[in-house]
C-alpha positions in Angstrom: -11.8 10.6 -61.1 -14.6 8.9 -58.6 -12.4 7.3 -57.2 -10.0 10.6 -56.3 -13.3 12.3 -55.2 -14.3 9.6 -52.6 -10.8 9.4 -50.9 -11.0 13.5 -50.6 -14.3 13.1 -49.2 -12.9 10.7 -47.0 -10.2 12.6 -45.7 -12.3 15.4 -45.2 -14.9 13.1 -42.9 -11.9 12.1 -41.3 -10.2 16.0 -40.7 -14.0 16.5 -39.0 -14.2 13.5 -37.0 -10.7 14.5 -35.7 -11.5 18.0 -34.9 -15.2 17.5 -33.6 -13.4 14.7 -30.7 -13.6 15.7 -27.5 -10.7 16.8 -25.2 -9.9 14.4 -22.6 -10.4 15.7 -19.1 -9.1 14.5 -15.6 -12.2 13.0 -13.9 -11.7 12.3 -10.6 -13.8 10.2 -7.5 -12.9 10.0 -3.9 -14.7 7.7 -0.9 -13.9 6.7 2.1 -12.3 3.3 2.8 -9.8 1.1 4.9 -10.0 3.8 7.6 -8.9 6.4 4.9 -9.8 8.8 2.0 -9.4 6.3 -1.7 -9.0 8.8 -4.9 -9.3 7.3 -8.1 -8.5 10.0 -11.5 -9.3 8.8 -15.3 -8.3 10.9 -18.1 -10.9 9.9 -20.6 -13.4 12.2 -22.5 -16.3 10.3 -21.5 -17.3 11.2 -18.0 -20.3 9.5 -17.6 -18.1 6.2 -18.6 -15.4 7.0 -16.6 -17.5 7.6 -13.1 -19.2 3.7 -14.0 -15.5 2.3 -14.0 -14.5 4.3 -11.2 -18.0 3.0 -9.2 -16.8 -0.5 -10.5 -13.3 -0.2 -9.2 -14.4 0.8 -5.6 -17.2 -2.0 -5.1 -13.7 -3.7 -5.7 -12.1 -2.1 -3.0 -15.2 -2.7 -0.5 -14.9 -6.1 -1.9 -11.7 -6.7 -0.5 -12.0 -4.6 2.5 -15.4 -6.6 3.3 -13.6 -9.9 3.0 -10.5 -9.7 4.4 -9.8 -6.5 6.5 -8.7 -7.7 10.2 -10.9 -4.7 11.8 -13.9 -5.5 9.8 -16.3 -7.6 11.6 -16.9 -11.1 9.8 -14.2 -11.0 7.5 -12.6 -14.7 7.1 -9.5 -12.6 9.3 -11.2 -11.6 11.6 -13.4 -15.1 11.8 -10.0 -16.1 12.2 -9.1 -13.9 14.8 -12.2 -14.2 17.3 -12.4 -18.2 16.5 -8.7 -19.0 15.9 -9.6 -20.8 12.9 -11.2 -20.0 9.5 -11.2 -21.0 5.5 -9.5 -19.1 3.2 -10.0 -19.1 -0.7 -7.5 -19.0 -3.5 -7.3 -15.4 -3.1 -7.1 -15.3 1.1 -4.1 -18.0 0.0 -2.3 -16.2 -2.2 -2.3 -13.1 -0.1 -0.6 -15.3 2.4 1.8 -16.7 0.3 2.6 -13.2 -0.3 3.0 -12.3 3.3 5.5 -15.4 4.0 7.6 -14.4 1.8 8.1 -11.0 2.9 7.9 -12.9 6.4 11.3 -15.2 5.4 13.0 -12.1 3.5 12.8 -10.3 6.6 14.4 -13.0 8.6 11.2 -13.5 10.2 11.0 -9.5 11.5 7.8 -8.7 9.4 5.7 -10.4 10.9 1.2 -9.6 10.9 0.6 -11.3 14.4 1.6 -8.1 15.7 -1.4 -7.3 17.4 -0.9 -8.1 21.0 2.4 -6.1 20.9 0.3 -3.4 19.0 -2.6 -3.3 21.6 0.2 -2.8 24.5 1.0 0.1 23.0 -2.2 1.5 22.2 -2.2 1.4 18.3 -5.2 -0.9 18.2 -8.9 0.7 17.7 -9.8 -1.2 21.0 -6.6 -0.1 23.0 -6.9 2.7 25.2 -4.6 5.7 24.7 -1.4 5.6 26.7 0.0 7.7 28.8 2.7 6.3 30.3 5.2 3.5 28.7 4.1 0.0 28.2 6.3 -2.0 31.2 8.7 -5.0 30.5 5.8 -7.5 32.1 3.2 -6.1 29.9 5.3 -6.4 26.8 7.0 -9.8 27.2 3.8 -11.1 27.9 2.3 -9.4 24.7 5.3 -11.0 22.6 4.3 -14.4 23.7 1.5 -14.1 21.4 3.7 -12.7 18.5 5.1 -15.7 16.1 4.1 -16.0 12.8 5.0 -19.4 12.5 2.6 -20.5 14.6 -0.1 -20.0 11.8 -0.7 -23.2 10.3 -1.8 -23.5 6.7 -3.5 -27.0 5.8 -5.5 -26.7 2.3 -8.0 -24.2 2.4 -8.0 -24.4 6.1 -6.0 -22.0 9.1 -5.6 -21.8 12.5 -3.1 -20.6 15.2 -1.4 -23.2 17.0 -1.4 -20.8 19.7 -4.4 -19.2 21.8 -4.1 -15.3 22.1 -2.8 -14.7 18.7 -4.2 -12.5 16.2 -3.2 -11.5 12.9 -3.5 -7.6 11.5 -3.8 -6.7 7.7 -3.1 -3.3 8.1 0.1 -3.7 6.6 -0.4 -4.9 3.5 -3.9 -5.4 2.4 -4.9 -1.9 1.3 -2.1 -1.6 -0.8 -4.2 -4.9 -2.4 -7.2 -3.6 -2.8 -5.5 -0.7 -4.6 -3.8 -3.2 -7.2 -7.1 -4.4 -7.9 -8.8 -1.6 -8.8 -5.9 0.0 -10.7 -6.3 -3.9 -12.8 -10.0 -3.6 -13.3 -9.7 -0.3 -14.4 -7.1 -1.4 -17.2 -9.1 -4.5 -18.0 -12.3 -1.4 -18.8 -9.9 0.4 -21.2 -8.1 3.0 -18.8 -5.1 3.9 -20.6 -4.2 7.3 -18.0 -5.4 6.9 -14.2 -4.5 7.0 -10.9 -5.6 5.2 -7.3 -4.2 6.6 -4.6 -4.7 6.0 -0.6 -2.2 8.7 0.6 0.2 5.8 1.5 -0.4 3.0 -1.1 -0.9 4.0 -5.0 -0.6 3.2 -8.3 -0.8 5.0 -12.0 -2.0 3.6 -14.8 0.0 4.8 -17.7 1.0 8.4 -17.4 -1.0 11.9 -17.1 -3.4 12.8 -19.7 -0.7 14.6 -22.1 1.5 11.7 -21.4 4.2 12.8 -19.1 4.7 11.3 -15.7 2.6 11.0 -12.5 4.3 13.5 -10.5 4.2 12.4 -6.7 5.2 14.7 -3.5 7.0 12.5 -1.2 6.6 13.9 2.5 9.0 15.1 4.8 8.7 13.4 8.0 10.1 16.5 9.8 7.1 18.3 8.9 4.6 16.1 6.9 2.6 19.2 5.9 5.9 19.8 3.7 7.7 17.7 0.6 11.0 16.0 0.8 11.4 15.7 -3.0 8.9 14.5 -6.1 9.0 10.7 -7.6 7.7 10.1 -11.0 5.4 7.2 -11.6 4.3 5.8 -14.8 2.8 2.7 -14.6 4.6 1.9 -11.5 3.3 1.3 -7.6 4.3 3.3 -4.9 4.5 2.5 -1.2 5.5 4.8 1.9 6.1 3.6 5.7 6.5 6.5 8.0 7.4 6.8 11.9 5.1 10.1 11.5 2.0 8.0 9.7 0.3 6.4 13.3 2.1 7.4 16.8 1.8 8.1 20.2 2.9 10.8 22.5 3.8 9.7 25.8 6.2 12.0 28.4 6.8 14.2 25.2 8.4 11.5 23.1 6.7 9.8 19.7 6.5 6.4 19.3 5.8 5.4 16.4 3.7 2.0 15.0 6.1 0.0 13.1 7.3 -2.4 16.0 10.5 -4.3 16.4 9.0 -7.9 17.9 12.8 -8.3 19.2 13.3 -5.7 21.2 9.2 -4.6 21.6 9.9 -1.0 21.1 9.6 0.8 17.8 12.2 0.8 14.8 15.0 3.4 16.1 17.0 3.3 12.7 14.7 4.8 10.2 12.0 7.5 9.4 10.6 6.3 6.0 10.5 4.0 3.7 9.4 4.3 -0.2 9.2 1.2 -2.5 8.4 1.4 -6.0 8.0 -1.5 -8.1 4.8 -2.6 -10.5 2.8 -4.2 -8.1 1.1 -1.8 -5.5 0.4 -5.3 -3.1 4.7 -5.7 -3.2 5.1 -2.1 -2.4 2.7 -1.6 0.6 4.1 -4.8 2.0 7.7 -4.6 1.1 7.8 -0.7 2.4 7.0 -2.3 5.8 9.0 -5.4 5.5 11.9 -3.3 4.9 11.6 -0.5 7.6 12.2 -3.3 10.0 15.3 -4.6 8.3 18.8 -3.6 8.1 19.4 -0.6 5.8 22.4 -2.4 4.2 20.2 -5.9 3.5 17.1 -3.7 2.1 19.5 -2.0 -0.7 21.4 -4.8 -1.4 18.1 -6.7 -1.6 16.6 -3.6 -3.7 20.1 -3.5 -5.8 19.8 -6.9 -7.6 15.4 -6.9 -8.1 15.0 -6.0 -11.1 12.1 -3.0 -11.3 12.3 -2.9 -7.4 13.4 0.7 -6.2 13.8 1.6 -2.6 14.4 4.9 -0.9 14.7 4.9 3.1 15.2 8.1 5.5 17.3 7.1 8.2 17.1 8.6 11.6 19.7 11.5 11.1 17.6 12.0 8.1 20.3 10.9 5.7 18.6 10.1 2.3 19.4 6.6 0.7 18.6 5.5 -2.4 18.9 2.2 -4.8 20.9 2.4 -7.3 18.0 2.3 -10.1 15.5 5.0 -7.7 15.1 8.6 -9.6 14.0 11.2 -6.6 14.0 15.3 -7.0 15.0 16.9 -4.2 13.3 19.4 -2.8 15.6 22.3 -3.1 
């Protein structure tokens, strides 16, 4: 008889403790990073906890951005840069190793010595704003200084072979910094959570209720519109556009995205979306492939396993890998 009486008191401590829990709530944190707005959401029904591992994952992000970033001043990049030498650690390495091999995929198009063809078009932060086409002089000279492979790795030790070169992280390292937070945030117990930097993001989990991360793809007719939606759950996302960073000159856009072959912006495509589990892979693999063959990208995409690609072209014909799931916008 006790002991019947203690497992109904039990059961009614545990109907109260059950009842008396919290809801969990979407908390959400935004600051402003990389040369853009970072949002990072927690389901969790312990705000006060949830804003310390939000604070926690964006020191991350400044971490990163401090130490590596090609525009910020004293990074080991942009040491290398100015000096045309520097030391990298294990992680300026790896990031690296990640970059050469989206560097050989791409038969050598993607390629983050860009910048000299960059600044004769005006996308750098020092360039002045064209208004009339770059010449062939000023961009054959410019494309000198373009060629990866003249970055030599000894050790912990890099330097260009080559003066004038530079190299330009904006390609890939946000969509780092984003991995890592979206990993320490998992490491503090996030189960549901999103980081998101409008073209780079990652979910942690699904929403609160457990469905899907539901993510509006843009149109690049009208970016102020959606193409279609692309659930995420625990999945990276990474978008190229011709509409993201452009310039208008005689009435014509020209986008940022650079083909180092002919000098002159990608004329094939208008987006590309990678999804995969790795939100580094997707950033850099959504630029790799907008300078590649549409044919190579899916038959590349086709045979990764948990790689899916979708690419606008320029008729705005909508391709997709054979694994991607995308809702049309009706």
């Amino acid at each position: 008889m006790i002991k019947s009486r203690n497992l109904f008191l039990l059961l009614i401590i545990f109907i109260i403790f059950v009842g008396c829990k919290k809801k969990e709530e979407r908390i959400n944190e935004e600051k402003f990073a990389f040369g853009t707005y970072i949002k990072l959401s927690i389901y969790s029904n312990n705000e006060k906890q949830a804003k310390k591992i939000m604070n926690s994952a964006f020191d991350e992000i400044e971490r990163i951005d401090t130490k590596y970033n090609s525009k910020t001043k004293g990074s080991l990049v942009d040491i290398l840069n100015v000096k045309g030498k520097s030391t990298f650690d294990a992680e300026g390495l790896y990031l690296l190793k990640e970059v050469n091999k989206a560097y050989l995929m791409s038969n050598k198009k993607y390629d983050i010595t860009m910048g000299p063809l960059m600044d004769a078009w005006g996308f750098s932060e020092t360039a002045e704003l064209r208004t009339t086409l770059p010449t062939p002089k000023e961009l054959d000279k410019a494309a000198l200084e373009v060629d990866y492979s003249n970055l030599k790795v000894e050790g912990n030790n890099i330097k260009f072979l080559k003066n004038g070169m530079e190299l330009d992280t904006g390609s890939f390292l946000k969509g780092y910094a984003v991995e890592k937070a979206k990993e320490l945030m998992m490491k503090e117990g996030v189960k549901s959570g999103f980081v998101s930097s409008i073209s780079s993001i990652a979910a942690i989990g699904g929403k609160g209720d457990g469905s899907p991360w539901r993510i509006g793809i843009q149109n690049p007719d009208n970016p102020s519109d959606i193409l279609g939606v692309v659930e995420l759950k625990n999945q990276s996302m990474g978008v190229s556009g011709d509409y993201q960073t452009y310039v208008t000159i005689g009435g014509k856009r020209y986008h940022h995205i650079i083909d180092k072959e002919t000098k002159y912006p990608v004329n094939d495509k208008r987006m590309v979306v990678v999804v995969n589990n790795n939100s580094l892979i997707s950033d850099l693999y959504s630029t790799a492939f907008f300078l590649m063959p549409i044919n190579k990208v899916m038959e590349i995409a086709d045979r990764t396993q948990g790689l899916e690609v979708l690419i606008v072209d320029i008729n705005n014909k909508i391709h997709l890998s054979k694994n991607f799931k995308f809702e049309k916008k009706q």
